[in-house]
C-alpha distance (Angstrom), angle and dihedral (degrees) to the residues before:
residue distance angle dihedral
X1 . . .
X2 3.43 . .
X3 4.02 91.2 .
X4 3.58 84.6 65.8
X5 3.76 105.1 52.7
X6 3.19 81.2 62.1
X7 3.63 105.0 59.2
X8 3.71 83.2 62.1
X9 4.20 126.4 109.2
X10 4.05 117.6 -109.6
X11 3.39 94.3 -115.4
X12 4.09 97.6 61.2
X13 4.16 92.3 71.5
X14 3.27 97.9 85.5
X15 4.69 132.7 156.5
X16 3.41 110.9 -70.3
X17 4.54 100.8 -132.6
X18 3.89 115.2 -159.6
X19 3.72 119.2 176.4
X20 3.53 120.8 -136.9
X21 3.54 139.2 -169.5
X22 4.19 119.8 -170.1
X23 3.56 123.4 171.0
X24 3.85 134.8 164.1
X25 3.60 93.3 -175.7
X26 3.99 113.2 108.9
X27 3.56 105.2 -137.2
X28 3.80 92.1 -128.6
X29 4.09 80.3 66.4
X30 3.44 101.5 56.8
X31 3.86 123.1 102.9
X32 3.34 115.9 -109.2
X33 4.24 118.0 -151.2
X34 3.82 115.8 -140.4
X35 3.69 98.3 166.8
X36 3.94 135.9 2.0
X37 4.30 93.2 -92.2
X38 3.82 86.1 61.8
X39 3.93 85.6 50.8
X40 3.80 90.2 47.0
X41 3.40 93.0 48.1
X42 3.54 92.6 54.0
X43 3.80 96.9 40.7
X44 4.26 81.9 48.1
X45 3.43 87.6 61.4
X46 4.02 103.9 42.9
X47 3.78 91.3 43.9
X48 4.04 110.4 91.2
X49 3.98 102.8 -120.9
X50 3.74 95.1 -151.0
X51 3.56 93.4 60.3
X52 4.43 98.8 31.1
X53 3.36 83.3 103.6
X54 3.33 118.5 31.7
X55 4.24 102.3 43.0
X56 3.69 117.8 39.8
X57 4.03 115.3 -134.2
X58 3.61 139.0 -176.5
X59 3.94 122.4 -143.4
X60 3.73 126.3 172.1
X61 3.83 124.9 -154.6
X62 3.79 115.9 -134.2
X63 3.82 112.3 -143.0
X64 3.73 133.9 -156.9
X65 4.03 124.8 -145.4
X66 4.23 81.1 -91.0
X67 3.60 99.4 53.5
X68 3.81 85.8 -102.2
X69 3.59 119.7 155.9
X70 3.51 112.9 -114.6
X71 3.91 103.6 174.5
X72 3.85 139.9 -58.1
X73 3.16 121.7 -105.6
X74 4.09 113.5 -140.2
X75 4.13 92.1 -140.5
X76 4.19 99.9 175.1
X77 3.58 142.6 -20.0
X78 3.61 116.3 -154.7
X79 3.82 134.7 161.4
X80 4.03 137.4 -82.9
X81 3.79 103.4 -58.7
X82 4.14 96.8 35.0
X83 3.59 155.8 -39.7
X84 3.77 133.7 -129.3
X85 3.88 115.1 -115.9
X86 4.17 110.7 -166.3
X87 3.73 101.7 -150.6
X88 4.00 83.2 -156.9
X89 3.98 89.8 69.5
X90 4.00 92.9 39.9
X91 3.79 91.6 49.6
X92 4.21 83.8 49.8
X93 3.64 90.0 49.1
X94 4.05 95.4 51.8
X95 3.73 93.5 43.5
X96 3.95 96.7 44.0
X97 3.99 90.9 50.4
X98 4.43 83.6 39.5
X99 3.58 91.3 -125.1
X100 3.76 116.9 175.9
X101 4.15 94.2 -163.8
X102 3.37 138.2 16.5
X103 4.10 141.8 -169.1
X104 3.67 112.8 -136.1
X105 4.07 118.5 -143.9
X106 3.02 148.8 -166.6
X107 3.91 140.5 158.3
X108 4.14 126.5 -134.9
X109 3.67 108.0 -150.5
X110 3.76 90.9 -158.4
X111 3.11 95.2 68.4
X112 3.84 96.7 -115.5
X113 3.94 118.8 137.3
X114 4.11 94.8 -165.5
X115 3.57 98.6 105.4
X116 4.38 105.3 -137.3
X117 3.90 117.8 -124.7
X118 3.65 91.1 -97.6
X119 3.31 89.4 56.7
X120 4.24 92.5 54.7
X121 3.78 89.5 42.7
X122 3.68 93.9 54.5
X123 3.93 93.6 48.2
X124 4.05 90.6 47.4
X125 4.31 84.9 51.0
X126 3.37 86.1 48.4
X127 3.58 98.7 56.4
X128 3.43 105.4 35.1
X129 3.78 84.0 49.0
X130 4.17 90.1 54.4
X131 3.39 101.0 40.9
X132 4.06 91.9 67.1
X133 3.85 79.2 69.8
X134 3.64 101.9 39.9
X135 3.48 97.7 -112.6
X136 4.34 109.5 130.1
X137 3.39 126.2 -139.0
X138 3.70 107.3 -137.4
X139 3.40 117.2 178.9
X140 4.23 134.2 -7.8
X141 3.90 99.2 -146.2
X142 4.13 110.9 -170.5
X143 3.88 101.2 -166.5
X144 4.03 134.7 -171.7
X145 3.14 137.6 171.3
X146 3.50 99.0 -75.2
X147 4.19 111.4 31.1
X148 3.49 139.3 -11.8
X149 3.77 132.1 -121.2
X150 3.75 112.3 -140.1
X151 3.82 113.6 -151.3
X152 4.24 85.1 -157.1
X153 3.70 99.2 49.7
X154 4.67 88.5 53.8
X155 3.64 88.6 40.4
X156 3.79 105.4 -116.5
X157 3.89 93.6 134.8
């Protein structure tokens, strides 16, 4: 056997990739979102006040077929004026944890809720970019401190 693994090119040994998905929350625990407060809330709560405004941060909730939380995925952390999201590791995220929605987010540690054109061009990439797998983009929430803009509720999705 071993004679012939090495008969073999270079080129063939290659990474094995398993997917995996491990939870120890009980469905019937998980937060369900009915509207964007309850998303707010819940972002509110996972975002670090010391830093909300002072480091800008990306998170993504994962969603089940119920509107069930099924994690958040911590996509970037960057510094005061922005962060960079790659949609390629969000998209990973949602399919890995077979998500079939999820809320996009992202904190402005200005204080500003007008979301920047960056900001609308990365939620339209991100969309278009899901929706080839059936996953939906729901919402793009920008939070601070104080109140939440909801790309949903001004019609930018």
């Amino acid at each position: 056997m071993e004679q012939l693994a090495m008969n073999f090119p270079e080129w063939t040994r290659v990474a094995e990739v398993e997917l995996v998905y491990k939870t120890t929350v009980k469905p019937s625990q998980r937060p369900k979102i009915n509207s964007v407060k309850d998303c707010y809330e819940l972002l509110k709560e996972l975002w670090n006040e010391n830093t909300i405004e002072m480091q800008e941060e990306f998170k993504v909730m994962l969603l089940n077929r119920g509107n069930k939380v099924i994690g958040v995925y911590e996509a970037s952390s960057g510094g005061l004026t922005g962060t960079v999201a790659d949609p390629r590791l969000i998209l990973a995220a949602a399919i890995k944890s077979l998500a079939v929605s999820i809320i996009l987010s992202h904190n402005h540690p200005s204080g500003n809720l007008k979301p920047s054109r960056a900001d609308e061009e990365l939620t339209q990439k991100i969309k278009i970019a899901a929706s080839y797998h059936d996953i939906r983009v729901i919402d793009h929430i920008i939070i601070t401190s104080e109140g939440y803009y909801s790309f949903a509720n001004e019609g930018l999705l």
